[in-house]
C-alpha positions as CSV (number, residue, x, y, z in Angstrom):
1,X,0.0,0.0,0.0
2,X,2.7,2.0,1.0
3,X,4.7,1.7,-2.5
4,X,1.3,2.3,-3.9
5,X,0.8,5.9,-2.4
6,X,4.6,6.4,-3.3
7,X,4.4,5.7,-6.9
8,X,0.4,8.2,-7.0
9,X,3.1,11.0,-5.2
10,X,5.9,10.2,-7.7
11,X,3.6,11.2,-10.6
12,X,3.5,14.6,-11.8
13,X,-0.7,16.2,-12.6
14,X,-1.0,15.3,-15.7
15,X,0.4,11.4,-15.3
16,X,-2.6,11.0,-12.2
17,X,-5.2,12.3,-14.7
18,X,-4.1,9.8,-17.6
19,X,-3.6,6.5,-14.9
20,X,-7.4,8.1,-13.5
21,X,-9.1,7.7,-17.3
22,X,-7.6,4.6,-18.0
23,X,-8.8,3.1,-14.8
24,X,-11.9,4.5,-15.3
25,X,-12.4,3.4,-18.6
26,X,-11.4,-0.6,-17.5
27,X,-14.0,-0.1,-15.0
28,X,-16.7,0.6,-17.6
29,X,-17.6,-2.9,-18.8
30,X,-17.3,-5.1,-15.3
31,X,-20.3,-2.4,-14.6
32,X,-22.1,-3.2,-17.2
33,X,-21.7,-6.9,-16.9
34,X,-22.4,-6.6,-13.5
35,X,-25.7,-4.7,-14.1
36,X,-27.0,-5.3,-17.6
37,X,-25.9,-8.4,-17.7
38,X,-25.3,-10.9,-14.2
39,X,-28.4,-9.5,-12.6
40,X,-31.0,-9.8,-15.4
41,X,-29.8,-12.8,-16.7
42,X,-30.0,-14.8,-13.2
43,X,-33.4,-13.5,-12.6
44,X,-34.6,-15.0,-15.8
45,X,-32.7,-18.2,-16.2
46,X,-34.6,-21.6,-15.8
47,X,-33.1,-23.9,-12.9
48,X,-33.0,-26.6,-15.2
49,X,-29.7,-28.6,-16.3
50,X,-29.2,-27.5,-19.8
51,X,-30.2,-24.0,-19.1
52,X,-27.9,-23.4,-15.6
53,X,-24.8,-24.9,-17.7
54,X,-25.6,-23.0,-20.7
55,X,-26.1,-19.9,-18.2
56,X,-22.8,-20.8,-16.2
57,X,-20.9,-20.8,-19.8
58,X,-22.2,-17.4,-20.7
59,X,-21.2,-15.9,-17.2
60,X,-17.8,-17.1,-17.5
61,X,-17.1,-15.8,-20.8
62,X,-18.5,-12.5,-19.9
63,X,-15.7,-11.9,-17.3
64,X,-13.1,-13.3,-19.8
65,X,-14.3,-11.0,-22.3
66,X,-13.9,-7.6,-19.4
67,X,-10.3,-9.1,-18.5
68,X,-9.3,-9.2,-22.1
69,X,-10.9,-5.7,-22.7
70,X,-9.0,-4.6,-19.8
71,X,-5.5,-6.2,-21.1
72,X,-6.3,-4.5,-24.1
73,X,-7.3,-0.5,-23.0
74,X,-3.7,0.5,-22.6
75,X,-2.3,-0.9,-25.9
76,X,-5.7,0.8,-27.8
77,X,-5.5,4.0,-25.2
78,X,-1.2,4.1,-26.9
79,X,-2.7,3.6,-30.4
80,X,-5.4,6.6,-29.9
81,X,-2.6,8.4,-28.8
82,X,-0.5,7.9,-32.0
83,X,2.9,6.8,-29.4
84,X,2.3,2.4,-30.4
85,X,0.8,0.5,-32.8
86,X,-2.2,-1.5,-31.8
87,X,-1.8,-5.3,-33.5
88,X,-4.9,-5.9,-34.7
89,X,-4.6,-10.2,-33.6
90,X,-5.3,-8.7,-29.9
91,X,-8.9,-8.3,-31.0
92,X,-9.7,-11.8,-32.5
93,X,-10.1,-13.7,-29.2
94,X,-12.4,-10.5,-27.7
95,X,-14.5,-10.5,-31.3
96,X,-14.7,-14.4,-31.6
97,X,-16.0,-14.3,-27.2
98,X,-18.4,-12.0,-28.2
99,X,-20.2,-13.9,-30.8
100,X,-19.6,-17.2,-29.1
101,X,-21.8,-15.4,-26.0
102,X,-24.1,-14.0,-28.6
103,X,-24.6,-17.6,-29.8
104,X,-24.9,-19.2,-26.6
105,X,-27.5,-16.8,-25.2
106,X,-29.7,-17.2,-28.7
107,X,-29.5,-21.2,-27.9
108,X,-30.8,-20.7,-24.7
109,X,-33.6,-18.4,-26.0
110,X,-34.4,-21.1,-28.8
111,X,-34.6,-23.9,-25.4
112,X,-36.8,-21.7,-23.7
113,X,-34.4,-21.6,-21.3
114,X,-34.7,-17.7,-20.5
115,X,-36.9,-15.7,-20.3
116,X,-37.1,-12.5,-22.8
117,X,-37.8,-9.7,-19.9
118,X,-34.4,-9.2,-19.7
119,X,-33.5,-10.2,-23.0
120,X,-32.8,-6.4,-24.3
121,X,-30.5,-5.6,-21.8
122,X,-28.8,-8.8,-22.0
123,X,-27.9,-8.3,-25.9
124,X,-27.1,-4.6,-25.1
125,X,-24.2,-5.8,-22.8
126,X,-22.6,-8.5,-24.6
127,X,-20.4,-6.6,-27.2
128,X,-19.2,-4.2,-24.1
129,X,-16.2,-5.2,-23.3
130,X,-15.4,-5.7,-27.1
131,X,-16.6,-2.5,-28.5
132,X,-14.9,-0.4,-25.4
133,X,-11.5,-1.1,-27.1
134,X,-12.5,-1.1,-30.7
135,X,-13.9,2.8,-30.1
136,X,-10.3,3.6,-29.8
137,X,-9.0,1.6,-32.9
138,X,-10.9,3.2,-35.6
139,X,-12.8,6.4,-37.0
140,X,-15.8,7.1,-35.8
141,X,-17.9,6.9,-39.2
142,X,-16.3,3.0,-39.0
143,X,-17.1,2.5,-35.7
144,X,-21.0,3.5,-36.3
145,X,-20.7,1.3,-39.2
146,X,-19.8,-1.6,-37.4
147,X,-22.3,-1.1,-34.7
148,X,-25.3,-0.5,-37.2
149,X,-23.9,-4.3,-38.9
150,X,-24.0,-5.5,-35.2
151,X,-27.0,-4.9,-34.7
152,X,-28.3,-6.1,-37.4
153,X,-26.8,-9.3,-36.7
154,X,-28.9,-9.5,-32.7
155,X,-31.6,-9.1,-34.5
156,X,-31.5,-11.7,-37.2
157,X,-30.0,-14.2,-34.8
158,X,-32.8,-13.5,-32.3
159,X,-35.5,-13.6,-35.2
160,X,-33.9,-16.5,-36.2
161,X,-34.4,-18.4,-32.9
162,X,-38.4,-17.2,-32.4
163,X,-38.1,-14.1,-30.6
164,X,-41.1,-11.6,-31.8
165,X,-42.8,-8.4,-31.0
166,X,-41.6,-5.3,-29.4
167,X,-38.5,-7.7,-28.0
168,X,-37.2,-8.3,-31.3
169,X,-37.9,-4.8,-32.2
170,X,-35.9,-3.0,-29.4
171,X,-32.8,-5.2,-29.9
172,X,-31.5,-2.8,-32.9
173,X,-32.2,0.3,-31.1
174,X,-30.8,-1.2,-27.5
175,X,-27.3,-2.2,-29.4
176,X,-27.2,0.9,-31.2
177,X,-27.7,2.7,-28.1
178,X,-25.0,0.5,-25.6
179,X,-22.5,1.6,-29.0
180,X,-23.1,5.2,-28.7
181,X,-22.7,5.5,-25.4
182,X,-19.5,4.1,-25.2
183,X,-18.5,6.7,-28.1
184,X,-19.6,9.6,-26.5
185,X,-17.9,8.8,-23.1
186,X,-14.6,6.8,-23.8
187,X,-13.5,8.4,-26.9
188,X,-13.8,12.0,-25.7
189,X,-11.9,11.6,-22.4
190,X,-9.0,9.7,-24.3
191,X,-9.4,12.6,-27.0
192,X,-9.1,14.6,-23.2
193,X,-6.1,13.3,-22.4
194,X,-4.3,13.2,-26.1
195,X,-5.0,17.3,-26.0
196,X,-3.7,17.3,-22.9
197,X,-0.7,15.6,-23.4
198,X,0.3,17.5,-26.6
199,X,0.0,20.5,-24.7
200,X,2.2,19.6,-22.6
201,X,4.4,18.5,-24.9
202,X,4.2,21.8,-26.5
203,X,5.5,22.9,-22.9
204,X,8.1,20.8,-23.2
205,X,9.3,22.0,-26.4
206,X,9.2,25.9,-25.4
207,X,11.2,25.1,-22.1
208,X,13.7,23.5,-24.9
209,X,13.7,26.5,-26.9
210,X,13.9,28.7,-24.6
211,X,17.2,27.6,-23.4
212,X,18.4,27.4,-27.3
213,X,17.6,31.1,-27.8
214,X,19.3,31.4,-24.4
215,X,22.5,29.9,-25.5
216,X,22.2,31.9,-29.2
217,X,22.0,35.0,-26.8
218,X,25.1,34.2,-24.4
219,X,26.9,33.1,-27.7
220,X,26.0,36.4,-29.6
221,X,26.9,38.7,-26.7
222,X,30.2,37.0,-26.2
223,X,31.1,37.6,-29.8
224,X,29.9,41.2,-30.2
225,X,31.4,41.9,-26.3
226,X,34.6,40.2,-26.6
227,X,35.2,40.4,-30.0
228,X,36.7,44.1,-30.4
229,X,38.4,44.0,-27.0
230,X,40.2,41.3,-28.2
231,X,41.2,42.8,-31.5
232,X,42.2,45.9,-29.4
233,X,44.2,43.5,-26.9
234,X,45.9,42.0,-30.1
235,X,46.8,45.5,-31.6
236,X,48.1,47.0,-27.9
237,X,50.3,43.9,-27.8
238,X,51.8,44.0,-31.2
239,X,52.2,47.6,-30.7
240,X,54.0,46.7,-27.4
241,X,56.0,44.3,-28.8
242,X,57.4,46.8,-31.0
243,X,58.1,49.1,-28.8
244,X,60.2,46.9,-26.6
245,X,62.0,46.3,-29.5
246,X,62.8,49.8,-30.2
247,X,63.2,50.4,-26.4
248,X,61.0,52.4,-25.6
249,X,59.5,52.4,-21.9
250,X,56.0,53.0,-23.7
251,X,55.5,49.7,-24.2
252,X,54.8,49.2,-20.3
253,X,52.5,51.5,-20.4
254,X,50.6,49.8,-23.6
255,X,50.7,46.3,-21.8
256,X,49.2,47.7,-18.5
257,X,46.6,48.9,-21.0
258,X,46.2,45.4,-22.3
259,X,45.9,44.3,-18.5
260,X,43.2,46.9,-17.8
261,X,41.0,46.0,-20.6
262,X,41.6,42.3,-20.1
263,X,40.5,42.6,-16.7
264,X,37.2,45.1,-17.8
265,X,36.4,42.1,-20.5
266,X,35.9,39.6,-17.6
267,X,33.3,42.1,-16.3
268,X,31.7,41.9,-19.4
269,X,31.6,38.6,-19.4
270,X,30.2,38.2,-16.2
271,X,27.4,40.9,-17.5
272,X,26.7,39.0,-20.1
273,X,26.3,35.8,-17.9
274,X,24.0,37.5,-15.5
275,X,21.9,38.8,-18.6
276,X,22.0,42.5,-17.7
277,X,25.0,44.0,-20.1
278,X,23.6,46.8,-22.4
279,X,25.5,49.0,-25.0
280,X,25.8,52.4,-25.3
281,X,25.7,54.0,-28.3
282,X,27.3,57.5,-27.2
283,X,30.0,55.6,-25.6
284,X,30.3,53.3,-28.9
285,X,30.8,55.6,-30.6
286,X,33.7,57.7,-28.9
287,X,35.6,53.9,-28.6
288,X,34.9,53.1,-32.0
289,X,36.7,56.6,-33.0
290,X,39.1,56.1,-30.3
291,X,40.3,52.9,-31.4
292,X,40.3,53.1,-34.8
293,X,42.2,57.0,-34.7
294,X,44.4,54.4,-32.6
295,X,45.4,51.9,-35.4
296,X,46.0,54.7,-37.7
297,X,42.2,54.8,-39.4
298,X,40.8,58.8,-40.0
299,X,37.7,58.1,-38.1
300,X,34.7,60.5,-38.4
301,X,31.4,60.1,-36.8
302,X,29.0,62.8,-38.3
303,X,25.5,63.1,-37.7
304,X,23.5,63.0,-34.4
305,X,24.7,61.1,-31.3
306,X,21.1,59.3,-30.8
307,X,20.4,61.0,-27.2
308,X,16.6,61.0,-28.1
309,X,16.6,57.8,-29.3
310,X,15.1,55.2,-27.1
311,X,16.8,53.0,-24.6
312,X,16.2,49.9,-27.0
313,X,17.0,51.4,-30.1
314,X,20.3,53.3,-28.8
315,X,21.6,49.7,-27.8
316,X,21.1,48.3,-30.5
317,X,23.0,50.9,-32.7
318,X,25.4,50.5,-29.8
319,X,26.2,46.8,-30.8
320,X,26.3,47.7,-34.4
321,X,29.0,50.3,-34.2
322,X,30.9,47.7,-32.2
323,X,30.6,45.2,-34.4
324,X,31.4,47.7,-37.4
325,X,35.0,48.7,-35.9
326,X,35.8,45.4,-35.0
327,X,35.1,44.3,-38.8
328,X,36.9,47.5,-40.0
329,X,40.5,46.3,-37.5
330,X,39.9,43.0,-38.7
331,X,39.2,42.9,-42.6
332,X,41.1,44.6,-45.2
333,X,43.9,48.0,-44.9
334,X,41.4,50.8,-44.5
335,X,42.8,54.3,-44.5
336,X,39.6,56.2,-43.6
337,X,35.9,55.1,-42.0
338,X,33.1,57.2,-41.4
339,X,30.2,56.9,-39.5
340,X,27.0,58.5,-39.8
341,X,23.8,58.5,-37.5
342,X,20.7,60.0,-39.2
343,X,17.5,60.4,-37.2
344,X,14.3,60.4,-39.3
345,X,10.5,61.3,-38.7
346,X,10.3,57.6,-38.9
347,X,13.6,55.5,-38.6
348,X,17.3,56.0,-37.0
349,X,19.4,54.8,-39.8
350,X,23.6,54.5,-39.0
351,X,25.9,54.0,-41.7
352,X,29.6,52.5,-41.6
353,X,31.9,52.9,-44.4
354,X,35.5,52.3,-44.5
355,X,37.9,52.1,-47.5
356,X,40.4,49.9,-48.6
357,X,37.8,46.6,-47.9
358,X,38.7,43.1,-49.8
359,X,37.3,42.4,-53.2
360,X,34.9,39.3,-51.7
361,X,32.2,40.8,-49.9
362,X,32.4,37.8,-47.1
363,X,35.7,38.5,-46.5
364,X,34.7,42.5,-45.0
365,X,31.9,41.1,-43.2
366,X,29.5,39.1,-45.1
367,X,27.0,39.4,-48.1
368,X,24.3,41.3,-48.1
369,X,21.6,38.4,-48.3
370,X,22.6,37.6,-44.6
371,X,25.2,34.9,-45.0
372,X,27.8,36.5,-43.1
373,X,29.9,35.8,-40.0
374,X,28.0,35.3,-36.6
375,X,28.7,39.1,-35.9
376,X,26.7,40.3,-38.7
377,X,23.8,37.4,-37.8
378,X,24.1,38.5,-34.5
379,X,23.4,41.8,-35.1
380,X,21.0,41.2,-37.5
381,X,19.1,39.4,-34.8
382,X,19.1,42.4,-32.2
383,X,18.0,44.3,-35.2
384,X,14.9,42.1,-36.2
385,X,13.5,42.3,-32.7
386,X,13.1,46.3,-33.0
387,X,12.0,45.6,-36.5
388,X,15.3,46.9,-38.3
389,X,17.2,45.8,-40.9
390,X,20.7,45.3,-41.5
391,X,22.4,45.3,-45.1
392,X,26.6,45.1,-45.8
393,X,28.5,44.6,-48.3
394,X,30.7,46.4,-51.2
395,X,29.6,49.7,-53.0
396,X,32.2,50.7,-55.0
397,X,36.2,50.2,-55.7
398,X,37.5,49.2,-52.2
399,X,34.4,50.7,-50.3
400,X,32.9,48.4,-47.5
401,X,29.4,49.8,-46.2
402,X,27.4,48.9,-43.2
403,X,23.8,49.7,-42.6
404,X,21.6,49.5,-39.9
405,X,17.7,50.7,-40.0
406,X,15.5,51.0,-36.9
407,X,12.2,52.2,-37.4
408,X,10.6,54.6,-35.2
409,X,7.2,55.4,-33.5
410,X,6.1,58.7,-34.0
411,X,6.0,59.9,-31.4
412,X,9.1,59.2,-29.9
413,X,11.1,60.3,-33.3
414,X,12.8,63.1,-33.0
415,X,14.5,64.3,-36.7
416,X,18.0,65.7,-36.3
417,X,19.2,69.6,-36.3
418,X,21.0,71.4,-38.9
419,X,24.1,71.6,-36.5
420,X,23.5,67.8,-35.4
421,X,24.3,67.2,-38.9
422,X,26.5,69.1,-39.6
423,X,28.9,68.4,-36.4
424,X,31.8,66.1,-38.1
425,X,32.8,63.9,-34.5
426,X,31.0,63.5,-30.7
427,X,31.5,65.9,-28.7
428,X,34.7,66.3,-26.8
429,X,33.7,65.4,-23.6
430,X,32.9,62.1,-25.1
431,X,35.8,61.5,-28.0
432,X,38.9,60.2,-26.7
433,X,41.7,62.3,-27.4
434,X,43.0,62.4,-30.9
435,X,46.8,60.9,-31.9
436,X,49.1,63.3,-30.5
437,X,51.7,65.7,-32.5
438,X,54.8,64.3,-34.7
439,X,57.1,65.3,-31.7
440,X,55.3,63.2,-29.1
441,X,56.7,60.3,-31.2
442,X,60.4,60.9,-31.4
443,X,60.0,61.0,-27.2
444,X,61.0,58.2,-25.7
445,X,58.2,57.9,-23.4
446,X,54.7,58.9,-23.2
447,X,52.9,60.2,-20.2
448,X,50.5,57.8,-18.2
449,X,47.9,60.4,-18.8
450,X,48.1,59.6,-22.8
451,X,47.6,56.2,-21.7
452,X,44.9,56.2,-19.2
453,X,42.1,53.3,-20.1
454,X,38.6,54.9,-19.7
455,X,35.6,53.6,-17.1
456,X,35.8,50.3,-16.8
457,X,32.3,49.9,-18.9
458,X,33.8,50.7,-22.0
459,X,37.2,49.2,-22.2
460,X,39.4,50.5,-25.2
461,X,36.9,53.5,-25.5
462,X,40.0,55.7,-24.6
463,X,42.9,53.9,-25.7
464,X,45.8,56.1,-25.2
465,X,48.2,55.4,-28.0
466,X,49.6,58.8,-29.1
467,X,52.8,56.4,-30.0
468,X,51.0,54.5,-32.0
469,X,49.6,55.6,-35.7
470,X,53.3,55.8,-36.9
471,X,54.1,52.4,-35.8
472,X,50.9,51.1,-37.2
473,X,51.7,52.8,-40.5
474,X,55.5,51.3,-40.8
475,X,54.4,48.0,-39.9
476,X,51.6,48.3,-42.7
């Protein structure tokens, strides 16, 4: 009892309901052998020899026929289901029972050896146990079909054997009857349960999907988070490494750089892990010009800074000028790269566009179809749930262009000033400081301030590498 009570604990809501209908519906014909059938036919039995073993027979077949419908529900139940086959030789012995008790009980009819007052109810409850599983086997325009041939059968086997009047006629309506009403109350609870269980396999399925966007997401952010610290990691070290070579103590100061934003990345990462890392598109920006001033590219950002723009839409342009300067360090020799931010009645669209790109379109950053690297998807991702776009590829000799489109509601859309526009970088307070003169590079040192890393949010926004561009240049 006790293991009993365990396994009813162990099994989760939905589990309890299905064990619930299928006991139920094993139930169904032992009560109506027990009450359409047992108690009529011992009432009208005659105590005679032939009759009592003929009577005994039919008795003892009934309950064969409810443990064979019983052995059979959860084979049928699996078939309804569509999880297992049903085989279809698991009915014969049922089927042949059923018409062996239909022919035993017309014999003792023909003997005399019943009485007909029970007679109706009788019939009704022999093909029970037999049609209870069959329901579940096949449509239910068959299943009618078979019941209206069954009854035809009761009554020309009755007829057959003298039964007349209103007995013979409510045979065909009493079969038809015991046949619908097993339709109409097993079918619809297994339907029940199939509904139910493909619900919760649906469940099951968006738990599952969930945690696959999940992992895209975490994948995504560590690409477009990691993936221009660590090209500016790579480009502080080579410059360091140079440096040392030429002896100059600057190179110290480049590789505590490297340490700095090392040590900010595995903040990001942690961010990103925690699900709360968002991007700035301001602070993007000034990197993006910082970095790429850094390695020697004429950056320019023209256009408005996005400070009206909403939260969502500034961090996604955020990502995308991100992912833009990491393509334009990564891909090709450019010389120059400028980026625009337009603010429409209806849309905020930011261009990228660098020179001195590759001929294959991949190779700067992917195709404009969408078949790029998993920066370009990724971003094209962040765009699709604001309902923007994303387009790259080449448009002209050696020209590599980038653009993002982020529709607006109207009322939040704010279209850009004359001066916005016409403002060629951010403003200082945000722009990192600009390469410094010729003569800082024939110093041997720089000063820590040139080299001070920004807040650790941004690492690389500020990289101080007023050393660099002419190094970058030779080694080019």
């Amino acid at each position: 009892m006790w293991d009993w009570r365990r396994s009813w604990r162990e099994r989760s809501k939905l589990e309890r309901i299905d064990l619930y209908s299928r006991v139920t519906i094993s139930v169904i014909p032992w009560l109506f052998t027990l009450s359409w059938g047992i108690v009529p036919f011992g009432a009208d039995l005659r105590r005679t020899p032939l009759p009592t073993a003929l009577g005994g027979a039919f008795l003892l077949l009934s309950l064969v026929q409810c443990l064979l419908s019983n052995r059979n529900v959860r084979p049928s139940y699996l078939s309804y289901l569509g999880t297992a086959p049903f085989p279809l030789r698991r009915q014969s012995a049922p089927l042949a029972l059923m018409l062996l008790n239909l022919g035993i009980l017309a014999t003792l009819v023909g003997l005399d050896g019943i009485g007909t007052g029970g007679l109706v109810l009788t019939v009704m409850n022999v093909p029970m146990p037999f049609v209870i599983t069959q329901v579940l086997l096949v449509p239910v325009r068959t299943f009618l079909l078979q019941s209206l041939a069954l009854a035809v059968l009761n009554v020309g086997v009755f007829a057959t054997v003298g039964v007349r009047g209103g007995t013979l006629a409510g045979l065909a309506p009493a079969t038809l009857f015991g046949a619908l009403l097993v339709l109409i109350c097993v079918r619809p609870s297994v339907w029940s349960m199939s509904v139910m269980w493909q619900a919760e396999e649906a469940r099951d399925l968006q738990a599952r999907l969930a945690v696959a966007e999940e992992r895209l997401r975490f994948g995504r952010d560590m690409h477009d988070v990691l993936g221009r610290n660590l090209a500016v990691i790579a480009l502080k070290s080579e410059l360091a490494v140079e440096l040392a070579q030429r002896g100059k103590p600057a190179a110290v100061d480049q590789m505590v750089e490297v340490m700095r934003i090392a040590r900010s990345s595995q903040q990001e990462v942690r961010d990103v892990v925690r699900g709360y890392r968002e991007a700035d598109l301001v602070t993007e920006l000034a990197g993006a010009q910082g970095v790429l001033r850094a390695a020697g590219i004429e950056c320019e950002v023209a256009g408005d800074v996005g400070a009206e723009l909403p939260a969502p839409v500034r961090s996604a342009l955020g990502w995308v000028v991100r992912e833009a300067a990491t393509n334009v360090l990564r891909h090709g020799d450019p010389r120059h790269c400028t980026i625009r931010l337009r603010t429409a009645a209806d849309a905020a669209v930011l261009e990228v566009e660098n020179d001195g790109a590759p001929h294959s379109a991949e190779t700067a950053g992917g195709p404009t179809d969408g078949a790029g690297g998993s920066g370009l998807a990724g971003l094209r991702e962040r765009l699709r749930e604001l309902d923007g776009s994303l387009d790259a590829g080449p448009v002209g000799s050696g020209v590599f262009r980038l653009t993002a489109r982020i529709p607006l509601p109207s009322r939040i859309a704010a279209p850009a000033s004359p001066s916005a526009l016409s403002s060629p970088t951010v403003p200082a307070s945000s722009a990192p400081a600009a390469p410094a003169s010729p003569s800082a590079h024939s110093t041997p040192t720089d000063s820590p301030a040139s080299s001070a890393l920004p807040p650790s949010g941004d690492p690389g926004m500020g990289v101080g590498m007023s050393a660099a561009p002419d190094l970058v240049k030779e080694r080019r």
